[in-house]
N, C-alpha and C positions, 0 to 999 in steps of 0.2 A: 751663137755657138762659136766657141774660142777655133782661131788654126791650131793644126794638126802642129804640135809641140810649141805652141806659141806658149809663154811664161803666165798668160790670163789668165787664172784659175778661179777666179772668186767675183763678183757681182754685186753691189748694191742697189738695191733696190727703191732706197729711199735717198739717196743723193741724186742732183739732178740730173737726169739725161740715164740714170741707172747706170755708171762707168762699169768698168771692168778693173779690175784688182791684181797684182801680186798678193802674195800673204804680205809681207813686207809693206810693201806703199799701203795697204787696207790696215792695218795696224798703225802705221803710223800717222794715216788720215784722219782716222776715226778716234782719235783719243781722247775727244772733247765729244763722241757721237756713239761712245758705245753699245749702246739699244738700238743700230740699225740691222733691218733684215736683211741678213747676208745670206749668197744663193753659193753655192760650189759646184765647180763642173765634174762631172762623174765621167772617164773618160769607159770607162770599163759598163756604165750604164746607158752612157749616150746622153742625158736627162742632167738638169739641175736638183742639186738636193739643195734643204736648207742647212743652214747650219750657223752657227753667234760668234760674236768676236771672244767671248768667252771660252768658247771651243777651240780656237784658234791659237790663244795663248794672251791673251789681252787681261793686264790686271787693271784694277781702280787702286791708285793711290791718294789716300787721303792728306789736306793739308797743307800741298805744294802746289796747287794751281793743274794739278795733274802728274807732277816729276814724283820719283819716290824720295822718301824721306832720307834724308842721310845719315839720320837717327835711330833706324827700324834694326830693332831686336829680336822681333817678331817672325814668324814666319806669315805668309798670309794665309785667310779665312776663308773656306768657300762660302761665299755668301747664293742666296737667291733675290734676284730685282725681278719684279712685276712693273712693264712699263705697257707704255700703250700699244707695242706690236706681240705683245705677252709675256712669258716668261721663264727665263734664261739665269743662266749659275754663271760666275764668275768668280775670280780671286779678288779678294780684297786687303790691302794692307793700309794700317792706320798710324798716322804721323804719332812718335813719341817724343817731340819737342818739348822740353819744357818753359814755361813761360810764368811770370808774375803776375800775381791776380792778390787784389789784399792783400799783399805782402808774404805771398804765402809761391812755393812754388808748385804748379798744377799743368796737367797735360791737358789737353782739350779729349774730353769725352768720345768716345767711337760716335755716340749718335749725333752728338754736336756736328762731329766732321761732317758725316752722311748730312747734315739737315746741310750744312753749306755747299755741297754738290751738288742739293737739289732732288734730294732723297730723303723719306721720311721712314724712321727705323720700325719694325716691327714692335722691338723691344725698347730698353734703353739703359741695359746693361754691357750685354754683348750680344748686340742685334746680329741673326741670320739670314734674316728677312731684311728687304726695305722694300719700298715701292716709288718709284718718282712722284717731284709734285706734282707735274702736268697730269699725270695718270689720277690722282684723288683728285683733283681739281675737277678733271671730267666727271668721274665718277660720282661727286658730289653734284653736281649741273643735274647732271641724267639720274639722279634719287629723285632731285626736287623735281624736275621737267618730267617726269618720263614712271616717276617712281619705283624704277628699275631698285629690287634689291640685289645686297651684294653678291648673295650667290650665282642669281642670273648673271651677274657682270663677272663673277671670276670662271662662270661656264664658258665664256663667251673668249674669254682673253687664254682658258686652256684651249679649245678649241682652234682661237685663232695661234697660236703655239703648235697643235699640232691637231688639224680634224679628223686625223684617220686613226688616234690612238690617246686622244685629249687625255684617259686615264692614267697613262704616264707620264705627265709634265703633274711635277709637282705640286698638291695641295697648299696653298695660301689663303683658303678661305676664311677659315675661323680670323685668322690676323689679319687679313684685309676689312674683316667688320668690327676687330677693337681699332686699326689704326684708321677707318675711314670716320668714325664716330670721335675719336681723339680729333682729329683733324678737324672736320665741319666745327667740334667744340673752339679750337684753339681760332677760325675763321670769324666767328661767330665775338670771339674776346676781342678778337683783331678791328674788325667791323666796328665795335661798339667803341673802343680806347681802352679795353679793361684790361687788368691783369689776370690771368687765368688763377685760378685757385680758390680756394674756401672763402676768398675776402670779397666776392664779386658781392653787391646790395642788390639789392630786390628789386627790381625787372631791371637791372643794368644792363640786361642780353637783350634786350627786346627792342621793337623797329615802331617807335610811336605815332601815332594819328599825327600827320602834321593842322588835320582843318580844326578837330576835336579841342577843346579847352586844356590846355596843358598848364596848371600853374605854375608860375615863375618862369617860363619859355614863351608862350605866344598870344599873353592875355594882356588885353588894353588895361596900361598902368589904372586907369577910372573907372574898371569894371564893373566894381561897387558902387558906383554911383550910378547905376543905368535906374529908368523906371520901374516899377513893377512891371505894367503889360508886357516888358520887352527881357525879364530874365530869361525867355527863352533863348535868347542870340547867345547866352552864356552858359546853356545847360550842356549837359553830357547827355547826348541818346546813344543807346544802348539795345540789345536786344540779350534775352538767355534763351538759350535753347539746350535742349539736350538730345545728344548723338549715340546710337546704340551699336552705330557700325564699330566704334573707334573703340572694339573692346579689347581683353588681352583674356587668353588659355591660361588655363592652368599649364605650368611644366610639369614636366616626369621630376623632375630635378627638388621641387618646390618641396616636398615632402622630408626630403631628404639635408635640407638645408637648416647649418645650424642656427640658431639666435643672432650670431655674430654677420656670419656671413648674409643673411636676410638683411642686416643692420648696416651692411655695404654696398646693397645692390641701390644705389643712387644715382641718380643722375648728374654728371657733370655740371649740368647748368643748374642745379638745384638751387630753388629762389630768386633766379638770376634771371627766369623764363615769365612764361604764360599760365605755368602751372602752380597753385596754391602750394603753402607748406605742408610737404606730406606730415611733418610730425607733429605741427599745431595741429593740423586737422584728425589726425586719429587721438589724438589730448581732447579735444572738443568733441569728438562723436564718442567716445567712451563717458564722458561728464554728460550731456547731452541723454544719453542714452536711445532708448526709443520711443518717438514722438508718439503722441494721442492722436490720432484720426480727426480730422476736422469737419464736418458740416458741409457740402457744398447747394452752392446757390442756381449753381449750371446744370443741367441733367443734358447736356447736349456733348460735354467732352471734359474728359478728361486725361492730360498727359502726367503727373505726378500722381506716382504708384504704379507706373509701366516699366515692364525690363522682361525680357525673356530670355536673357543670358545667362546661362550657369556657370562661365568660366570665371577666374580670378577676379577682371572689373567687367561689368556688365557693358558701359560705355564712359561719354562724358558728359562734367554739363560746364557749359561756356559763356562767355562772355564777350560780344563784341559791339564796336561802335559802329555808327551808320552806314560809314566810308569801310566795314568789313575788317577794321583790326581788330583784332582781337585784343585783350584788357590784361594786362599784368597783372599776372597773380590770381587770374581768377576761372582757371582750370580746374576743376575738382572732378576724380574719380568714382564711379558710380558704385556699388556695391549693388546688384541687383535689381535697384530700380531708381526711377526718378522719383527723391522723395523733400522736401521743402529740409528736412535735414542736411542734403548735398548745397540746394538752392542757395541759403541762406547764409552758408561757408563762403562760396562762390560770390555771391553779394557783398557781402561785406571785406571780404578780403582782394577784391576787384576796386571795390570803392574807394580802398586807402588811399591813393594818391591824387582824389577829387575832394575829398575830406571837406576844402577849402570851398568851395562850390558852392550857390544858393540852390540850385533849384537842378535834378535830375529826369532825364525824360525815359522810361523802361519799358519796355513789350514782350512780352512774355505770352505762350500758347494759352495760360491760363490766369491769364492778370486780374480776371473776374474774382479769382479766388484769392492769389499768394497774398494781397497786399492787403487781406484783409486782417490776419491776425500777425501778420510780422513786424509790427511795435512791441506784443505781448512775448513773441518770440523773443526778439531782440532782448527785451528787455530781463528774460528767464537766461540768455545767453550771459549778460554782463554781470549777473548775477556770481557763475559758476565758473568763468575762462577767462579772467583776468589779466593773467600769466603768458598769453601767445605772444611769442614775438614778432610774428608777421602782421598781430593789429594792431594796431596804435591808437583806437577810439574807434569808439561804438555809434560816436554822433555824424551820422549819415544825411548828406542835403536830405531837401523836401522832394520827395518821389511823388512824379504822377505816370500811374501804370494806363499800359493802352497792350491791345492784343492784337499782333500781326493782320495783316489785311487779310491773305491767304488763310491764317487758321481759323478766322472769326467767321468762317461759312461754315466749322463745324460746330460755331454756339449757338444758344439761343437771342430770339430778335433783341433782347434790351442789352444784353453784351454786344451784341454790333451793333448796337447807339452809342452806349454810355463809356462804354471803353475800346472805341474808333480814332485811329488819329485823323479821321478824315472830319471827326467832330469835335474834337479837342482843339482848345486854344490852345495857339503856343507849336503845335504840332509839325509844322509845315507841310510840305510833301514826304512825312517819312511814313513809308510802309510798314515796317518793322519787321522786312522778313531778311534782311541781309545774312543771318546764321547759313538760310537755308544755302546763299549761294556760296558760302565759303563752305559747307559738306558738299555742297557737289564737285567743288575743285577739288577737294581736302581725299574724302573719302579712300578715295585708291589706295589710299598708303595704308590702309588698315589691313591690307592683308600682309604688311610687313611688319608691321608693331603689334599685331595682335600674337607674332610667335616671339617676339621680343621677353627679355625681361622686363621689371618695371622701371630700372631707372634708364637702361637703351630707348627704350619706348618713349618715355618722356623726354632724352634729348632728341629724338626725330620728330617727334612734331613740335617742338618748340624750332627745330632748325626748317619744319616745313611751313610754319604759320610764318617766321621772319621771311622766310623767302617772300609766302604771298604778299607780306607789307612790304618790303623789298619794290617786288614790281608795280605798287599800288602807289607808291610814295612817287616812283619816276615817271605815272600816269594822271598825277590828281591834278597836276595844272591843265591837262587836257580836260580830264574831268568835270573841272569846276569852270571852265570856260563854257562845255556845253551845255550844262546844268543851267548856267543860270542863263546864256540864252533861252535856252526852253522854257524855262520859269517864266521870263519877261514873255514869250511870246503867249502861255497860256494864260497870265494873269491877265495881259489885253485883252484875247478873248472870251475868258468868263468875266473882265469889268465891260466890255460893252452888250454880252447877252444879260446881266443882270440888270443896266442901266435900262434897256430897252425893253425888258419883263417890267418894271417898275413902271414907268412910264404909262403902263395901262393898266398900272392899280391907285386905287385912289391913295393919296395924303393921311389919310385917317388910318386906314388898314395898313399903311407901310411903318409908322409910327405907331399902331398896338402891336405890331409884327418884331419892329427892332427893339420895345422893348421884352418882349418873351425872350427874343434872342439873349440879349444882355444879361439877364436874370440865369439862364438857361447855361449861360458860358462863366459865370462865375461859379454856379450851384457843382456844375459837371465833374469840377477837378476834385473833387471832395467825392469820395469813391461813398459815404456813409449820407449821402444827399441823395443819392439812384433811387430807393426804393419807394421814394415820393415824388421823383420827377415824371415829368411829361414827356414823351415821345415823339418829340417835336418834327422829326424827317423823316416818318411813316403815316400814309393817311389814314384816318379813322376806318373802322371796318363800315361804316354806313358810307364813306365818302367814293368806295368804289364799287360801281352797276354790273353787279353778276346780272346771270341771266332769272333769278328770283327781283333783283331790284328795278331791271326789266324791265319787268313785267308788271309789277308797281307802279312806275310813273304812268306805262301805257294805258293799264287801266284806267289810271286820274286824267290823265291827258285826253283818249277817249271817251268815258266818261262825261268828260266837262263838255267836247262836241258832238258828242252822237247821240248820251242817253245811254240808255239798258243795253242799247243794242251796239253801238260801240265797245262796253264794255263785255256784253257777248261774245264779241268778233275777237277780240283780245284772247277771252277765256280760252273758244276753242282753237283758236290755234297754237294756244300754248300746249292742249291737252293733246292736238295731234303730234305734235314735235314729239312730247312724253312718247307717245305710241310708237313712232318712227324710231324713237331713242330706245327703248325698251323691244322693239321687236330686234332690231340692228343686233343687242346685246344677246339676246335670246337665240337669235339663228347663231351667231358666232359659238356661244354656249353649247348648244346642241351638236352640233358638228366638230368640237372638238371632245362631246364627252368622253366616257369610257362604257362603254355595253355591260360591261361586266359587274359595274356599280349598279346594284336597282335603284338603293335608296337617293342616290344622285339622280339618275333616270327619273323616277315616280316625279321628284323634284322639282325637275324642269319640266314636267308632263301638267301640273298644273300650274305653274305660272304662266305654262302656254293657256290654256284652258281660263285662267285669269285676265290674259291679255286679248284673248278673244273678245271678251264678255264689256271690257272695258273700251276695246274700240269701238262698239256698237253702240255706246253710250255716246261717244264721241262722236260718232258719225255722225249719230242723229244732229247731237249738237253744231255743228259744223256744218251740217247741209239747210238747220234753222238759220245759222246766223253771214252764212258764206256763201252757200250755197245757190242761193236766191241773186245773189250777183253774178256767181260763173254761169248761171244760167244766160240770164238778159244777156249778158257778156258775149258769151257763143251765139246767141239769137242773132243780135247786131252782125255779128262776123259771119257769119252762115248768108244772112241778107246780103251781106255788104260782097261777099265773093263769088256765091252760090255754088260754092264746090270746096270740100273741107279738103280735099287732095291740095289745091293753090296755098294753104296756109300750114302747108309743112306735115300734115299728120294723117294718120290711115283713120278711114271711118269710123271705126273699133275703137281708135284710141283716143279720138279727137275728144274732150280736148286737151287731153294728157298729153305729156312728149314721149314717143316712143326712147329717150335715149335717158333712161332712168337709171342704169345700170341694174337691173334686176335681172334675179336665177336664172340660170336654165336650167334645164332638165337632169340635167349632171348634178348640180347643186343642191335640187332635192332627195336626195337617194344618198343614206348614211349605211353603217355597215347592221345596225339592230332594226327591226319593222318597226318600234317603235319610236325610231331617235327619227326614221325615214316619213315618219306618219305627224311627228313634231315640224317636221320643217315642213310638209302640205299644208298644214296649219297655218303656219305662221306664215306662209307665201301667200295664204288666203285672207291673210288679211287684210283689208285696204286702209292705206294710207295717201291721204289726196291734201297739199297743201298748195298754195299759191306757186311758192316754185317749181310744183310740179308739173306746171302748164304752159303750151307751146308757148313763143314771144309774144303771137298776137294775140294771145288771151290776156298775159301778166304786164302787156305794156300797153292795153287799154284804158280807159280812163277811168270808168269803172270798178276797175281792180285795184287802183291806186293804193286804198286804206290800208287791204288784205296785206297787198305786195308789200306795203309799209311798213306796217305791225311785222308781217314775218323777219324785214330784215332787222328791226330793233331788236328783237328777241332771238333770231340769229349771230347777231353781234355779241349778246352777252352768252350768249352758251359759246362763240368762239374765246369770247373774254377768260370765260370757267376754262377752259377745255386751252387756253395759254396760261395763265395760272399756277393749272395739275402739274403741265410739262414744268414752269420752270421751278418749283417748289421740290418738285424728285431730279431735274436736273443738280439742282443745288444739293441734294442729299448725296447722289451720286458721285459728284464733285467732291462732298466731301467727305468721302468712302477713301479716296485715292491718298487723301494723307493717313486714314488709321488704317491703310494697306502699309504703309511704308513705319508704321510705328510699330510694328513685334515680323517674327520670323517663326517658321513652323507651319507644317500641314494644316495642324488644326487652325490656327488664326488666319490662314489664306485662305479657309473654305466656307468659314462663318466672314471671313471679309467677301467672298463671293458668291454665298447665297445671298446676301444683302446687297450687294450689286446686281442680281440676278432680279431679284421681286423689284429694284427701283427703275430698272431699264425695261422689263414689260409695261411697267406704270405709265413711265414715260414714254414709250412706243403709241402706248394704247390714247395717250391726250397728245401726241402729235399727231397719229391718223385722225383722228376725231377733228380736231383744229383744220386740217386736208379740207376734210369732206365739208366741214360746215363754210368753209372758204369758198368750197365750188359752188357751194348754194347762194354765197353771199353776192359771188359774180354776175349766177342767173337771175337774182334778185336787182341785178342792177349794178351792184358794186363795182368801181375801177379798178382793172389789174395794177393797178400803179394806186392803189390806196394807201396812206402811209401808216395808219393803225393795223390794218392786218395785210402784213406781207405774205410775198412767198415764202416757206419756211423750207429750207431745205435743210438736209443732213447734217451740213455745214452748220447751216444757223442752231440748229438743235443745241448748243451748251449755254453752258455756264451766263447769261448777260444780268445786266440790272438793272429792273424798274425801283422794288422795293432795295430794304435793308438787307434781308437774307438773301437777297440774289446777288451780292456785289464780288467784282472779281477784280483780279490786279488790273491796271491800266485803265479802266471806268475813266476814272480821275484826267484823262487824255481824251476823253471822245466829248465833241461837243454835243449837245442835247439837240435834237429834234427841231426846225424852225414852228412847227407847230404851237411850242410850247411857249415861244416869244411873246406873243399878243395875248392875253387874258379880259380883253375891253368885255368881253361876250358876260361877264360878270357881272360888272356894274349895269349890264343891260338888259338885265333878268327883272320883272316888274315883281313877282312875289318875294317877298322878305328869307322865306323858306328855304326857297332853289339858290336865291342869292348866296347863301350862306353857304347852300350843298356845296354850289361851285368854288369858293371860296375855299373850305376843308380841302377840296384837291390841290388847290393852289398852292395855300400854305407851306406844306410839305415840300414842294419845287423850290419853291421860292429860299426856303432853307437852308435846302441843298446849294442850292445856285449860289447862298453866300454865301456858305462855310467852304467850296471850292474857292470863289472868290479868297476869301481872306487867308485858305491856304497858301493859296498858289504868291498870294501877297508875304506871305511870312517866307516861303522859300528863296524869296529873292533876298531878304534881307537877311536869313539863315546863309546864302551863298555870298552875298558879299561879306557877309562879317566873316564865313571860313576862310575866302580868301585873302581877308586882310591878316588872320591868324597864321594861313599859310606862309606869307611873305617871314611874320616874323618868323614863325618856325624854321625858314631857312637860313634866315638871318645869324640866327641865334648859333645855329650849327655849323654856320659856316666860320662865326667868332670863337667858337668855343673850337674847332679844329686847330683853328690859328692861332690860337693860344697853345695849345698842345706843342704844335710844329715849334713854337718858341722857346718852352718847355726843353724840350729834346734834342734842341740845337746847344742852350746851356748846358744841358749834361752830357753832352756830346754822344747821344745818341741820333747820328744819322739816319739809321733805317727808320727807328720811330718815326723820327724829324719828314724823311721824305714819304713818308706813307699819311703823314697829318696833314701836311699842305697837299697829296692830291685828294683826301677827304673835301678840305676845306673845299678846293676848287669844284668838286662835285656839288655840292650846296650852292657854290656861287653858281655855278649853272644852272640848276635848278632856282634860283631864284631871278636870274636873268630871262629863264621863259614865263616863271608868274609874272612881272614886272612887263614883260611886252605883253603875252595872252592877258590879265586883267585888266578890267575899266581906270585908267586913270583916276576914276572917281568913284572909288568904292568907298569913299564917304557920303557919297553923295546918294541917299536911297528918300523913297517916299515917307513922309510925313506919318501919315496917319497907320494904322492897324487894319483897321475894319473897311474902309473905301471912303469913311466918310471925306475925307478930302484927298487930292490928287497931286497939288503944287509937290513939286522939289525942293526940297532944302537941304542946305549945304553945311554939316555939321563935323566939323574935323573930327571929332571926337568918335563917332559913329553914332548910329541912330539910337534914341531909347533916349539920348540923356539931357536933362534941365540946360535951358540956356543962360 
């Protein structure tokens, strides 16, 4: 607080230490700082008020480094400036100097002056408005970071202007969202080297893949000369996807808009982006017309013909490479659904700039189907659109389609073979779901573009996707440093589990094995070869022992050693289980029926009355063929102790274990007499199996066969009863993405009655799996057995034995040591079993090397990016440098000094690939497939003739 008549009247707040002021000394301090928060002493309120140098008497003179013109004719303009402490009116007067330009005599523009103070005009006539650039600068940060639109931000800057009464500091909104959108635009030309205006070329805006195949930027001069097996180190992968969030509304406005002005609402960056040509492409889907409905071969999913949006565009469908950039030119607007019409725009007009390319790598939700008729497409296209100027040729590399790792749990099993990149040659480690993670960064902004027009809209996410390549480009040296560590660490470990699985299969078998494989990897890429191929990394249905196949061998097995009565012993306790399984379902049944349904009641009243009839049968059989040993059994043990109390059980029960989990009394008693008379029934009925008897009975000698047979046949009904669960976990799993493909009541309650019936399914085969596990224990089994684990809650999703169970990351876990040693093969004396065993193997072994020869192709996939990367900085960093030369002869400075600190960005960027890579990313293994291991050292990079 100032002394009593001292001259301090005024405060800053934002110089350091917060001084105190005259009007006078603040004026004339701040005349390079006029946007500071100035406070005034209120002598009569006791309190600081705020108040601006504008209010004070402070004008902006343009022109003079700050002095006024000596020229001015003018009187000055109340302008309004929006800076970063909010916003404030001032005077403004504009130099009338005149000056020679072309030979012509010219004043400098009102907005010109403002842009050289450091002020971008609203207008660019006779601007009222401007805004600093620090202030768009921020505000452009915090769109992309934060996705703050601009109305939150000019709430934010009234507010911070005045919180007790934000409604009277003046409206700048509308004009802070054409000049923040000019601005990112003119960032955006700046960033790139272009000139802003109608002459920018087709992605000249855009932030390219540096690892990606860029022709005539970062592709080994001998490209062309690699081998076949290895065009992939030279292909483009790619992924299409389509996004329903990224839609836009209809306006109020829309309606009312004439021909012309519809015919203006364009995007700045128009052509110059991510987004296809809007005007080729309504040329093409007019000629085009509407597509005939196709045939599909999948009945497991379908995303083309999905859209649930009735506004203006439904969504989009996209285009991006591995590394998550997005593709030039190959954004197309959806029209209500995803239909091979949008797809196929987007394709082709994405692919223009690979043209030059042998061989393309694509993954698509439903690659089962697209690639099957889009030659006939194509070719019905080139027919009728000749005339587009964003194509330039319809001759598209060689495509082999593969479907996302993630989406391929909602196809059927021969789509997650045949179009897997985990089984493709060529593939390496790509998943193909990289779209998804660019919507989950991406998405947020759609609740900003989606109230957009359509050519706003279109520059915000072109200025949102450069940003993510932006940060992606000054991350990939990191990137591709971990990458291919990992690679190398996981290809050592799936080449030393493969070497050592082999090693205890024979010579013969590993040579008919590699050649199926070979046959199998040449047939595969030929998408019109699937519906005659084998299914080589899934085992035959005879190759895996449910609890029916069992029960087969046991029989033959016993059989072979006991006779009749061996196979007796088999029967009934298979038929007791049934009884134990069927009465289990039946009490459960009863006790949840409804009383009030008869015809359900009657229902259950004789399949009890069936189950009765049928234990009896069983009994008999059972006490023929089992029975006769638990007797002798207790005899001996009865001798052996003389008192049934010392061996664990009451007289009564002996030699059952009392701790069976059976009813009580509570448990029998339902709310109808006769649902309550069903469960006396069925508690009546006895069920007596080997595990059901104290230790001393089941771990006598005696009982061995019994105890034996139960656990085989317990094994395979836990086998079934793992199976249920992971077959409905995987269904369930793949609920969660057609939950996220439509919006509305209706599609989230038919998405969750279907989640509803798959998750009691799956409750009900993982208690089952529980119960038969504690049987397997009592039976003998170790808690630490590695076939059947403890299954907890946890463990309940998503994992993978088979095909249809696979989920992201598989591809990282090493396989079981169990699975290492297969000798027990060769050492099977029947020709039959040998073979059985063998069908399991197969399949592993499969797997094991197409992991193998993945993990092998990623490493050569990472060093060839990385040597792409080097030049891709290279090249940027010359072509800047060239510019800054450029600009220094025409004597543009500013260019000049904005080109060399480009350049220098690139030279840094290329100074950390150059220490983070291998010195010798020439230097990669030899061979493809594992057959050989040596190093060789080939400048040229791998693939090519010596």
């Amino acid at each position: 607080m100032p002394a009593e008549g001292a001259p301090c009247r005024l405060r800053c707040y934002d110089c350091l230490g917060r001084p105190h002021y005259c009007e006078t000394c603040l004026l004339r301090t701040h005349r390079r700082t006029p946007f500071h928060r100035i406070w005034r002493w209120s002598t009569e309120d006791g309190f600081w008020h705020k108040t601006t140098t504008g209010a004070l008497g402070m004008k902006l003179w343009g022109g003079h480094n700050g002095a006024p013109c000596p020229n001015i004719t003018r009187d000055p303009r109340m302008m309004v400036f929006v800076h970063e402490h909010g916003v404030s009116s001032m005077a403004c007067s504009f130099c009338e100097c005149v000056e020679m330009a072309g030979g012509e005599q010219l004043v400098t523009s009102e907005p010109l002056q403002l842009v050289e103070m450091g002020l971008y005009p609203a207008s660019w006539k006779q601007p009222r408005t401007a805004y600093t650039i620090t202030l768009l600068e921020s505000y452009h940060l915090l769109s992309l970071q934060t996705h703050c639109s601009a109305e939150d931000f000019y709430t934010y800057l009234r507010r911070k202007t005045d919180n007790v009464a934000p409604k009277t500091v003046p409206d700048r909104y509308r004009e802070l969202s054409n000049s923040a959108r000019e601005f990112a635009y003119l960032r955006q030309c700046k960033w790139a080297g272009e000139m802003p205006g109608k002459t920018t070329t087709r992605g000249s805006l855009t932030v390219k893949c540096p690892c990606c195949p860029q022709p005539g930027i970062n592709m080994r001069v001998n490209w062309k000369d690699r081998c076949t097996d290895y065009f992939y180190l030279d292909a483009l992968f790619y992924s299409i996807d389509g996004n329903f969030r990224q839609s836009q509304r209809n306006k109020p406005m829309d309606k009312h808009q004439s021909p012309c002005q519809q015919h203006n609402d364009v995007a700045l960056s128009r052509g110059a982006g991510y987004f296809a040509d809007v005007n080729d492409f309504q040329e093409y889907a007019s000629k085009i017309g509407k597509p005939e409905p196709e045939p599909t071969t999948c009945h497991k999913f379908g995303a083309a013909g999905y859209g649930g949006h009735n506004g203006k565009v439904s969504g989009i469908i996209a285009l991006a490479c591995r590394h998550m950039f997005m593709l030039p030119g190959s954004i197309v607007d959806l029209n209500k659904r995803e239909a091979y019409l949008y797809v196929d725009f987007a394709v082709v007009s994405g692919m223009q700039p690979y043209v030059g390319l042998r061989l393309v790598k694509q993954t698509y939700d439903i690659a089962c189907q697209y690639l099957i008729n889009f030659g006939r497409r194509l070719e019905h296209w080139k027919q009728l659109c000749l005339t587009l100027s964003s194509i330039t040729t319809f001759n598209l590399p060689r495509t082999e389609g593969a479907i996302g790792l993630w989406h391929a749990l909602a196809h059927q099993l021969l789509c997650r073979i045949f179009k897997s990149p985990e089984f493709m040659p060529g593939s390496g480690r790509y998943e193909g779901e990289g779209m998804e993670r660019i919507w989950a960064i991406t998405n947020d902004v759609s609740a900003r573009t989606k109230e957009m027009t359509s050519g706003h809209r279109h520059d915000v996410l072109n200025d949102v996707y450069s940003d993510l390549h932006v940060r992606r480009v000054h991350n990939i040296v990191h990137m591709l440093d971990t990458s291919l560590k990992e690679a190398e660490r996981f290809l050592q470990e799936t080449t030393e589990a493969l070497e050592k699985l082999e090693e205890s299969v024979s010579d013969d078998k590993l040579e008919e094995w590699r050649r199926d494989e070979a046959q199998w990897l040449q047939d595969v890429v030929d998408f019109c070869n699937h519906e005659h191929m084998e299914d080589v990394y899934s085992p035959h249905v005879d190759a895996a022992l449910s609890e029916a196949g069992a029960l087969k061998v046991l029989k033959e097995e016993k059989g072979k050693t006991f006779g009749i009565q061996g196979m007796g012993m088999v029967s009934a306790i298979q038929e007791m289980i049934e009884i134990e399984r069927e009465k289990l379902e039946l009490t459960k049944k009863v006790r949840e029926a409804d009383p009030s349904k008869t015809r359900q009641r009657n229902a259950l009243g004789r399949r009890v009355v069936a189950l009765q009839g049928q234990a009896d049968v069983c009994r008999r059989q059972y006490e023929r063929f089992v029975g006769e040993l638990v007797a002798a059994t207790v005899e001996e043990i009865r001798l052996a102790v003389k008192t049934s109390k010392s061996v664990g059980a009451s007289l009564d029960a002996f030699p059952l274990s009392c701790d069976l989990g059976g009813e009580t009394a509570n448990d029998l008693v339902a709310e109808d007499a006769y649902l309550s008379e069903y469960l006396e029934m069925l508690h009546a009925i006895h069920v007596e199996l080997p595990s059901y008897y104290v230790a001393s009975v089941r771990t006598h000698a005696k009982m061995a066969e019994p105890v034996s047979i139960e656990r085989k046949l317990r094994e395979g009904q836990a086998k079934d009863a793992l199976d249920e669960l992971r077959t409905h976990l995987t269904a369930l799993y793949s609920l969660e993405d057609l939950r996220g493909q439509g919006t509305g009541q209706a599609h989230g309650q038919r998405v969750k009655a279907l989640a509803a019936t798959e998750v009691a399914i799956g409750h009900q085969a993982r208690d089952e799996y529980r119960r038969v596990r504690k049987v397997l224990i009592t039976l003998g089994m170790s808690e630490d057995d590695k076939t059947f684990r403890v299954l907890t809650d946890e463990d309940a999703k998503p994992f993978i034995i088979f095909s249809h169970q696979h989920r992201r990351g598989d591809s990282k876990r090493m396989g079981s040591w169990l699975w290492e040693d297969f000798s027990f093969a060769d050492n099977q004396g029947d020709n039959e079993v040998k073979e059985f065993m063998y069908h399991k193997i197969r399949p592993f072994w499969f797997r094991k090397r197409a992991a193998r020869a993945r993990w092998q192709e990623e490493v050569y996939i990472k060093r060839e990016e990385m040597y792409r990367t080097t030049l891709f900085f290279e090249y940027y960093r010359d072509r800047w440098s060239a510019r800054a030369m450029d600009a220094e002869e025409d004597g543009r400075e500013g260019a000049m000094v904005y080109a060399r600190r480009q350049s220098h960005r690139y030279a840094r960027l290329l100074a950390d690939a150059r220490h983070a890579f291998p010195t010798d990313v020439s230097m990669v293994r030899k061979d493809r497939c594992g057959c050989e291991s040596e190093l060789t050292n080939i400048v040229q990079g791998i693939g090519f003739a010596k």
